[in-house]
GUFI-5571 format. One record per residue (C-alpha): y, z, x. Coordinates in nm, 2 decimals. Layout:
BEGIN
      yy      zz      xx
       Y       Z       X
...
! end
This chain:
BEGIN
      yy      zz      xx
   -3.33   -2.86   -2.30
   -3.64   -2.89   -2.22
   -3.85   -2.65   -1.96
   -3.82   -2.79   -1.66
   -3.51   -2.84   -1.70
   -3.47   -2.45   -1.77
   -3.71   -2.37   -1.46
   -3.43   -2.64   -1.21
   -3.13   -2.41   -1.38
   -3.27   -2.10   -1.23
   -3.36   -2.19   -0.96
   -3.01   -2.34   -0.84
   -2.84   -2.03   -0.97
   -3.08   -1.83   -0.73
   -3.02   -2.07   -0.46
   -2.64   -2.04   -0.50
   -2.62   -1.69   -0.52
   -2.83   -1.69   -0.22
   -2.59   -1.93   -0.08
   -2.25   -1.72   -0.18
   -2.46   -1.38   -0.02
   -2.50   -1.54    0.33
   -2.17   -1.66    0.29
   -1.97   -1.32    0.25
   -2.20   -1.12    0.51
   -2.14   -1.42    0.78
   -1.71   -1.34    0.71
   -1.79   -1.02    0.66
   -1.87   -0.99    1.05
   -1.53   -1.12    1.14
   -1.33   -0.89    0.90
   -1.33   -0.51    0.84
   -1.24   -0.45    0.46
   -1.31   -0.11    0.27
   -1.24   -0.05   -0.10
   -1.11    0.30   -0.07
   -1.13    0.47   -0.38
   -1.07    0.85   -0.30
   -0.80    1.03   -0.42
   -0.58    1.05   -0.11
   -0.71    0.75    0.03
   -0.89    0.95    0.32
   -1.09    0.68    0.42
   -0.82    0.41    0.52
   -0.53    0.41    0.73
   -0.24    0.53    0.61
    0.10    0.30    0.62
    0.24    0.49    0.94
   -0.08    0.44    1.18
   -0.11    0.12    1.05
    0.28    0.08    1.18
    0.16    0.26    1.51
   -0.08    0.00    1.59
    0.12   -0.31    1.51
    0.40   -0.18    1.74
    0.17   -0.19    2.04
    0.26   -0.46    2.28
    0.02   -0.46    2.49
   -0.36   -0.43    2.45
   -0.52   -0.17    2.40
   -0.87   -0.03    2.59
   -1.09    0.26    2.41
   -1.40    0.38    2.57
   -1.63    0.66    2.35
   -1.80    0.87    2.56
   -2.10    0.93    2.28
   -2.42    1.09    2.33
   -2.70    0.88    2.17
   -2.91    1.18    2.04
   -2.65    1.40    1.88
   -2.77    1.72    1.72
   -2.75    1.73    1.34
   -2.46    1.86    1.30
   -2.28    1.59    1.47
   -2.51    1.30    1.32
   -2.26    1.10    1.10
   -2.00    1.09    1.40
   -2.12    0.79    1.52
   -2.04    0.58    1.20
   -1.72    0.75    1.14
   -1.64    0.67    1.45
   -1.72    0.34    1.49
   -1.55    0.28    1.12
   -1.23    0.40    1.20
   -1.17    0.23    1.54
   -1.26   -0.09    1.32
   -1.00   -0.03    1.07
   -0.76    0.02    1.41
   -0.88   -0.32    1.55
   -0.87   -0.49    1.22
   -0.48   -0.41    1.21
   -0.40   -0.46    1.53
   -0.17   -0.74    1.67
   -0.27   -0.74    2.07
   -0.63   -0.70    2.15
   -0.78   -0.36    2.05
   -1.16   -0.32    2.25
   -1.37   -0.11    2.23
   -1.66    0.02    2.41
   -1.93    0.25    2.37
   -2.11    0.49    2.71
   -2.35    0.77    2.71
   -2.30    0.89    3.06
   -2.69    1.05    3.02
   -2.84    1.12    3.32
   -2.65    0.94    3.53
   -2.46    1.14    3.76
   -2.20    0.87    3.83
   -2.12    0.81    3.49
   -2.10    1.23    3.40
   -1.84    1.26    3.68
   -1.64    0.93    3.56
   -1.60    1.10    3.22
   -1.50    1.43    3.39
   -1.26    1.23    3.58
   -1.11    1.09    3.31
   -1.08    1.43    3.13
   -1.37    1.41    2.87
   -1.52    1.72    2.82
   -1.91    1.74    2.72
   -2.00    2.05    2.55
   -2.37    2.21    2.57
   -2.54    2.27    2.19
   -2.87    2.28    2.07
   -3.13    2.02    1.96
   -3.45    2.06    1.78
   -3.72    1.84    1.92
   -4.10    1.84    1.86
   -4.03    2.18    1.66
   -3.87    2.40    1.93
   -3.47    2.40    2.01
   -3.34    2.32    2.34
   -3.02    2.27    2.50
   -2.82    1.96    2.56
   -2.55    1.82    2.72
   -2.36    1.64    2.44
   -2.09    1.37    2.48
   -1.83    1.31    2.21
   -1.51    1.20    2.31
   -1.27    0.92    2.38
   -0.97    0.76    2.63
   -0.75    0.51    2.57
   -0.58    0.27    2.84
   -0.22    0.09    2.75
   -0.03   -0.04    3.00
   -0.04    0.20    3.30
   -0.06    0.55    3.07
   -0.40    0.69    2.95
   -0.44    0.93    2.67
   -0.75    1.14    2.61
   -0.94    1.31    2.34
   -1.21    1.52    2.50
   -1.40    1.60    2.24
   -1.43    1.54    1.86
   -1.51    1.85    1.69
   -1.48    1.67    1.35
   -1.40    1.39    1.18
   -1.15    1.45    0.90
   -0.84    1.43    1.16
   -0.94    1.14    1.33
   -0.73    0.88    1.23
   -0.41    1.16    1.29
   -0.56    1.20    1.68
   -0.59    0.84    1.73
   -0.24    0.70    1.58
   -0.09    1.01    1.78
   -0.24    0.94    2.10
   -0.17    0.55    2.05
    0.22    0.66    1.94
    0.25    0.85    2.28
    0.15    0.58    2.51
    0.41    0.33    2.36
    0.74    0.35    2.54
    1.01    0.55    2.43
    0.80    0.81    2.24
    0.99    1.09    2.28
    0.94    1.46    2.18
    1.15    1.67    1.93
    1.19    2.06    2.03
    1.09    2.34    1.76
    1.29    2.66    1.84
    1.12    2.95    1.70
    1.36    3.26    1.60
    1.29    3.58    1.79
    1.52    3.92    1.84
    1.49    4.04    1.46
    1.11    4.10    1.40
    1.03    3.72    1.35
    0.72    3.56    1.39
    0.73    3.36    1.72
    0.49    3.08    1.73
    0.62    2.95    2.06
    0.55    3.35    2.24
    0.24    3.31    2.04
    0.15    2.99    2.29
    0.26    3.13    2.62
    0.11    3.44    2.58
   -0.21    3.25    2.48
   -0.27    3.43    2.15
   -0.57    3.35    1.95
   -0.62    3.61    1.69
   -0.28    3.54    1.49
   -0.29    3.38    1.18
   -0.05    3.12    1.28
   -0.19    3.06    1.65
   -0.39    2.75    1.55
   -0.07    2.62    1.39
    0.11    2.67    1.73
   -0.14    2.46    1.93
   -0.14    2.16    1.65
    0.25    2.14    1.69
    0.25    2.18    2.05
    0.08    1.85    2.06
    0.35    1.61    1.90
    0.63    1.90    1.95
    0.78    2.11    2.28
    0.81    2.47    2.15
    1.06    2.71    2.30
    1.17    3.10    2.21
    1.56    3.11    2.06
    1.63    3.48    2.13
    1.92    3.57    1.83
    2.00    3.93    2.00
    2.10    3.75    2.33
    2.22    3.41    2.26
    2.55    3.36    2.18
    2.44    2.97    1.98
    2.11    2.78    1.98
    2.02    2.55    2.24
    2.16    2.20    2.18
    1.81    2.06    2.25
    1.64    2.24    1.95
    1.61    1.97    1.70
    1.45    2.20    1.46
    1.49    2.59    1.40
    1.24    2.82    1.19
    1.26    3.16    1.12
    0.99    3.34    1.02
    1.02    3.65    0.82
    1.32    3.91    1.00
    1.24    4.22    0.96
    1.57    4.38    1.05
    1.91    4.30    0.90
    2.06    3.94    1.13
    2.35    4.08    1.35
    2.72    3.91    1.28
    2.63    3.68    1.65
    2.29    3.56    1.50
    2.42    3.45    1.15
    2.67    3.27    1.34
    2.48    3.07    1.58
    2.25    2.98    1.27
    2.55    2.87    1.12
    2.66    2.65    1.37
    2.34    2.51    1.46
    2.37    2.36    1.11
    2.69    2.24    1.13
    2.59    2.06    1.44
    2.32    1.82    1.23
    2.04    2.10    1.34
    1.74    2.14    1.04
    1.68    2.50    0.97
    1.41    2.67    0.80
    1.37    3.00    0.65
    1.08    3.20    0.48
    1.22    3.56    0.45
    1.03    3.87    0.38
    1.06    3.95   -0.06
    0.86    4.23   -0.04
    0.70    4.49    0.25
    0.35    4.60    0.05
    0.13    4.91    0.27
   -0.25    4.80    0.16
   -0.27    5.18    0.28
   -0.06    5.35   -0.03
   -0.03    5.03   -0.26
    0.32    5.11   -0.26
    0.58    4.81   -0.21
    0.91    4.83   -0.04
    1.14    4.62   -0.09
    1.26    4.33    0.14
    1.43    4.44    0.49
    1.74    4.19    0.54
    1.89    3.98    0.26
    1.91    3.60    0.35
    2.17    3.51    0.06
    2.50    3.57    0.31
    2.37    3.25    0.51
    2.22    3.06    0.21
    2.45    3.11   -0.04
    2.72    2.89    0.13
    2.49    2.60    0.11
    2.43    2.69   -0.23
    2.08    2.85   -0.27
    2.04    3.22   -0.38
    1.75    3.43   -0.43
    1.74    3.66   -0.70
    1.61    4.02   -0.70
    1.27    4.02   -0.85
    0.94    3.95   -0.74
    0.77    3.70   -0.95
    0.45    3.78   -1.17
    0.17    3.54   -1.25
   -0.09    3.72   -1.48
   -0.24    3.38   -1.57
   -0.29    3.16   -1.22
   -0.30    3.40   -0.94
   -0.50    3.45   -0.62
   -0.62    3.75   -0.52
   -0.54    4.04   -0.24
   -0.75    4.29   -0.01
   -0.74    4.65   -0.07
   -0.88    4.95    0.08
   -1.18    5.11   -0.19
   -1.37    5.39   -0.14
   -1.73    5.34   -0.23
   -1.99    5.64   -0.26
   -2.34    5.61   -0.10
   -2.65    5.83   -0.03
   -2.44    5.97    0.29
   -2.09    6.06    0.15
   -1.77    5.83    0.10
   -1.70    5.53    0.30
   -1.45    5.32    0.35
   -1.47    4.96    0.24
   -1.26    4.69    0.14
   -1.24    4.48   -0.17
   -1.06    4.13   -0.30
   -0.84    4.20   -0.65
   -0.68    3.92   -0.82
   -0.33    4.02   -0.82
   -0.06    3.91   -1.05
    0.17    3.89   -0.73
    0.03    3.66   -0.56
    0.15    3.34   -0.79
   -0.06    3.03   -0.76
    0.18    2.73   -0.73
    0.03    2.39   -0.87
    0.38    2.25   -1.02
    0.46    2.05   -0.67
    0.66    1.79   -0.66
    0.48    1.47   -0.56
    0.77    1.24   -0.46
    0.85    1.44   -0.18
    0.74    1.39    0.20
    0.63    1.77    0.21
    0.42    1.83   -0.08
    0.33    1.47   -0.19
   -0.03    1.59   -0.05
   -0.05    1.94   -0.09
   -0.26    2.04   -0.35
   -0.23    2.43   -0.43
    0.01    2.68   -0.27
   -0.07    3.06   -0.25
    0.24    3.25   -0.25
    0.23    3.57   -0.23
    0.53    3.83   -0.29
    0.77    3.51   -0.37
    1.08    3.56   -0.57
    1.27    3.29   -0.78
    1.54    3.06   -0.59
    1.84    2.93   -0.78
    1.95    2.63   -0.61
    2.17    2.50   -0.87
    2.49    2.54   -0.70
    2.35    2.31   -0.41
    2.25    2.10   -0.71
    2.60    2.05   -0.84
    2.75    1.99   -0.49
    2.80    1.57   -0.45
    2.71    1.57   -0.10
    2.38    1.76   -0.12
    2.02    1.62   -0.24
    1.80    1.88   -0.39
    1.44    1.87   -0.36
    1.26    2.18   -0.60
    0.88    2.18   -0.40
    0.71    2.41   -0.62
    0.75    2.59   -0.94
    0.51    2.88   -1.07
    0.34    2.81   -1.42
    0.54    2.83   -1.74
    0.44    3.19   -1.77
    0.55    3.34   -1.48
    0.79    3.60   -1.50
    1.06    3.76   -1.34
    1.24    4.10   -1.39
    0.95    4.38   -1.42
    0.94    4.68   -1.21
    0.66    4.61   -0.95
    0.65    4.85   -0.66
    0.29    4.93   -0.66
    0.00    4.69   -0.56
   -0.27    4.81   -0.83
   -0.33    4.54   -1.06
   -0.31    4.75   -1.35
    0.05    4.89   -1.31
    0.11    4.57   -1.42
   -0.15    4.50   -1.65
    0.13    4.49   -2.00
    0.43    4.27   -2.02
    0.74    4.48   -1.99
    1.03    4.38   -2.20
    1.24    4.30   -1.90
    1.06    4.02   -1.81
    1.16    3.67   -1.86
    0.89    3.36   -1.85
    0.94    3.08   -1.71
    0.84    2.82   -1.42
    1.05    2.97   -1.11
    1.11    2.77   -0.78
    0.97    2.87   -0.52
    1.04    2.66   -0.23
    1.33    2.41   -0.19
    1.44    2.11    0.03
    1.81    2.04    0.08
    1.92    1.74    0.29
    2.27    1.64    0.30
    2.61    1.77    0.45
    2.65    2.19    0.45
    3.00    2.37    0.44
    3.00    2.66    0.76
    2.99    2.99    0.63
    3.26    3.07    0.84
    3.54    2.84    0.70
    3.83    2.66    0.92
    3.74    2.95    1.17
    3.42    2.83    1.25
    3.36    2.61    1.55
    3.21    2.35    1.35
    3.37    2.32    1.00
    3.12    2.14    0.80
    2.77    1.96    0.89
    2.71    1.59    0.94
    2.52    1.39    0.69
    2.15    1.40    0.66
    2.14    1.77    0.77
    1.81    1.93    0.71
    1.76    2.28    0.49
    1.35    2.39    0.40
    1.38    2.77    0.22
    1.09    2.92    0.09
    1.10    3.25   -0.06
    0.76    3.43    0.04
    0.73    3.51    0.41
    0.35    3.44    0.36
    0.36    3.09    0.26
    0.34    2.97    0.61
    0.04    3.21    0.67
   -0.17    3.12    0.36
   -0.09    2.73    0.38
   -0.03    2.63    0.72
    0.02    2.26    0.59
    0.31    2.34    0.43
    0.44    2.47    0.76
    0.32    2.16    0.97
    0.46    1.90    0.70
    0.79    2.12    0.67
    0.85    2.07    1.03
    0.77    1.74    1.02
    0.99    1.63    0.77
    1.30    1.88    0.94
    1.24    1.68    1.25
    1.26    1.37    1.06
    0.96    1.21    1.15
    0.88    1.02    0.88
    0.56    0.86    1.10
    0.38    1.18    1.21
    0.43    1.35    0.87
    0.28    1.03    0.72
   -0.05    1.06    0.97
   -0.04    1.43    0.98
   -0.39    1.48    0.84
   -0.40    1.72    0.47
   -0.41    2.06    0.58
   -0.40    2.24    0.21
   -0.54    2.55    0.01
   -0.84    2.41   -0.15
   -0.82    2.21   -0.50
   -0.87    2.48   -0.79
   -1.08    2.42   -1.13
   -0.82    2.51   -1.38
   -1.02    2.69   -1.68
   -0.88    2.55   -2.02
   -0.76    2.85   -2.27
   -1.10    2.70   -2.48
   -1.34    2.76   -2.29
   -1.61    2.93   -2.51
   -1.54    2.63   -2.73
   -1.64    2.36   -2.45
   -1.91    2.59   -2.34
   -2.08    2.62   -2.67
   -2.01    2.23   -2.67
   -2.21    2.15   -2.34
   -2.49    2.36   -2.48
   -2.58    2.28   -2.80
   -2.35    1.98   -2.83
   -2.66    1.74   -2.62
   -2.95    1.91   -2.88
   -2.75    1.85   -3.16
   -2.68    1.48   -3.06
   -3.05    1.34   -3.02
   -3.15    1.57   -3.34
   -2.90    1.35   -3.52
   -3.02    1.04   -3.38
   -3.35    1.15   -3.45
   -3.29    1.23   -3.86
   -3.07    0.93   -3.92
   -3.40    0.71   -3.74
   -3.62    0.88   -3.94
   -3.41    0.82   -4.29
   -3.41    0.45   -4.19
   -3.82    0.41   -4.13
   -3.86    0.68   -4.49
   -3.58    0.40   -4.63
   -3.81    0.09   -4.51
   -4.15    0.22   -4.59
   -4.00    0.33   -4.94
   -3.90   -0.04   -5.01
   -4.22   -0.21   -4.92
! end
């Protein structure tokens, strides 16, 4: 082949490159496609808004309300934004548009957004070195039919897709809303008082305003009702801390039996950060559960490998005397749960669970009943134990094994779906349950507290809704480096292993050029 033949080669293989560039970026403006290669797939929509959005039947209007100078902080909204409406309108089956305003200055713009229920917020900008205050924009409506839904102002992006896909699902007809009952009368937590009463410095009253948008919240009152309202779908009862009169275990009973989901994460243990001493749990729970074929044993669990850590009260000595101060100890009570089960709706996504003060649940008679599907969430490590003596809160009490203890991975949390003999017998209004009745036990009254996704995707999945739990965006106790049992080996490895490496290449090139110069 001769040279210009080489030099033609090249320069069609340029040319058709060119050729198949222009190509994909002119289709590329007609189609949204993103490779999504993260671990949860964060950054495409998930199979349920995906069915949201191809249920619409009728277009579909969304107007941003977005600032053009954002402050930093807020600088890669726009993009995400604008990305995942596209993903929306790529999916879409009826027209999806979508427009962009900054109302600026202009008066009559600012009150249309108010109007419509956007609300700007003021924060700070840094221009020509000093900061000044700013009106800033950053929300969004959308129009279906006659009903408009609003999002007034996007604090962040990592629950984006979840706001959008929920406020598409509640303008499509027939979107109805489940009720959460909340237990109340025995010491429980009540997320539903928590609301009314406007709470914001409980743990759990974030929680309460995330389900009070796709749920309707009410109070069930145990001491005073004689059964649960028919219209609670879903009942959760958060840590009694006084023994559940005859009347209350009775109208949990038959709230069951009538097809209503139930779920229950009891106080273990009563710990006093105060004295460190531990009492032990205030009402026993196996009298309702063992009927359905769970029971919790007697001992708190212990972790001495994969545990999170606690606050206690220190006394530190300064210049000026003894103050009081407060200090985090890793405590072999507070067992670290990474053994979830990833088939299941509830903890498919969930990546670490703290629970602290959790005993073991058997659920094996629930197991060996035909007409009852067992789900074990979460198991402790291998060499977690059960059966030492722990009533004291200072790590060291239980610093040595004690020969009472037994290893071994321990559940921790269990979903039961299926249909549930009453506790009550033949006597009992309601005998026996339908099919598909819904059971989520837990056996540490903090799991809720310490991963609130695991609360949000329990009730999800009690209220069967398969779509919102699928959109419901990962709320979880951060992912966890796991440090091997060789570590000293890996870190010796990482430090000299790179020195020793080109020090080798180095001698073995060096033999080679002695070898060559030797031979001529």
């Amino acid at each position: 082949m001769t040279r210009r033949d080489l030099v033609i080669n090249s320069g069609l293989s340029v040319l058709l490159l060119a050729a198949l560039a222009v190509t994909a970026n002119y289709l590329a403006t007609d189609s949204f496609v993103r490779v999504d290669l993260s671990e949860d797939g964060q950054f495409s929509l998930t199979p349920e808004a995906r069915q949201i959005v191809r249920t619409l039947d009728a277009p579909v209007t969304v107007e941003v309300f977005l600032s053009t100078n954002l402050p930093s902080k807020f600088a890669q909204h726009t993009q995400r934004i604008k990305d995942k409406l596209a993903e929306f309108e790529a999916v879409a089956t009826v027209p999806f548009e979508v427009t962009y305003t900054d109302p600026g200055v202009d008066p009559d713009e600012r009150a249309r957004a108010r109007r419509l229920g956007i609300e700007p917020r003021e924060t700070s900008a840094r221009s020509a070195g000093k900061v000044e205050a700013q009106i800033t924009y950053l929300g969004m409506t959308f129009l279906h039919r006659d009903g408009t839904e609003v999002l007034p102002f996007i604090d962040r992006t990592g629950t984006l897709e979840f706001e959008i896909a929920q406020a598409l699902r509640k303008l499509q007809a027939g979107e109805t809303r489940k009720t959460v009952g909340f237990a109340f009368g025995f010491g429980q937590a009540d997320l539903a008082g928590l609301l009314a009463q406007g709470a914001t410095d409980h743990p759990l009253a974030p929680v309460a305003s995330v389900l009070a948008e796709s749920y309707d919240l009410t109070t069930v009152d145990l001491t005073t009702v004689q059964e649960v309202p028919a219209n609670v779908n879903v009942l959760i009862d958060l840590g009694a801390r006084a023994p559940l009169s005859p009347q209350a275990q009775y109208a949990i009973d038959q709230h069951v039996m009538r097809g209503g989901a139930y779920g229950v994460f009891p106080y273990s243990a009563l710990p006093d950060v105060k004295t460190r001493e531990i009492a032990p749990g205030p009402v026993d729970y196996n009298p309702v559960l063992t009927p359905w074929g769970l029971s919790i044993g007697p001992d708190l669990i212990v972790d001495r490998k994969l545990n999170g850590v606690i606050r206690l009260p220190v006394k530190i000595r300064t210049r000026n005397g003894v103050r009081e101060s407060s200090q985090q100890i890793s405590s072999p009570l507070v067992p670290l749960l990474r053994n979830l089960n990833r088939e299941h709706p509830i903890s498919r996504r969930l990546d670490t669970l703290v629970a602290p003060f959790a005993k073991p649940i058997d659920p094996s008679a629930a197991v060996a009943h035909e007409l009852i599907q067992v789900d074990v969430l979460a198991l402790t490590s291998p060499e977690a134990t059960v059966g030492a003596r722990a009533n004291n809160l200072d790590p060291r009490a239980l610093a040595q094994v004690q020969e009472s203890e037994r290893a071994g991975a321990w559940p921790v949390l269990v979903a039961l779906q299926g249909s549930f003999d009453s506790r009550f017998g033949e006597s009992a209004g309601i005998p026996i349950s339908p099919e598909g009745t819904r059971l989520l036990v837990g056996t540490s009254f903090e799991l809720p507290f310490a991963n609130p996704g695991l609360l949000l995707s329990g009730i999800d999945w009690m209220a069967a809704d398969e779509i919102l739990l699928g959109i419901r965006p990962r709320v979880s106790a951060p992912s966890m480096l796991e440090v091997p049992d060789n570590v000293a080996w890996l870190r010796l490895a990482n430090t000299a292993g790179l020195p020793l490496l080109v020090g080798l290449v180095g001698a073995v090139r060096l033999t080679r050029r002695s070898r060559r110069g030797a031979a001529g």
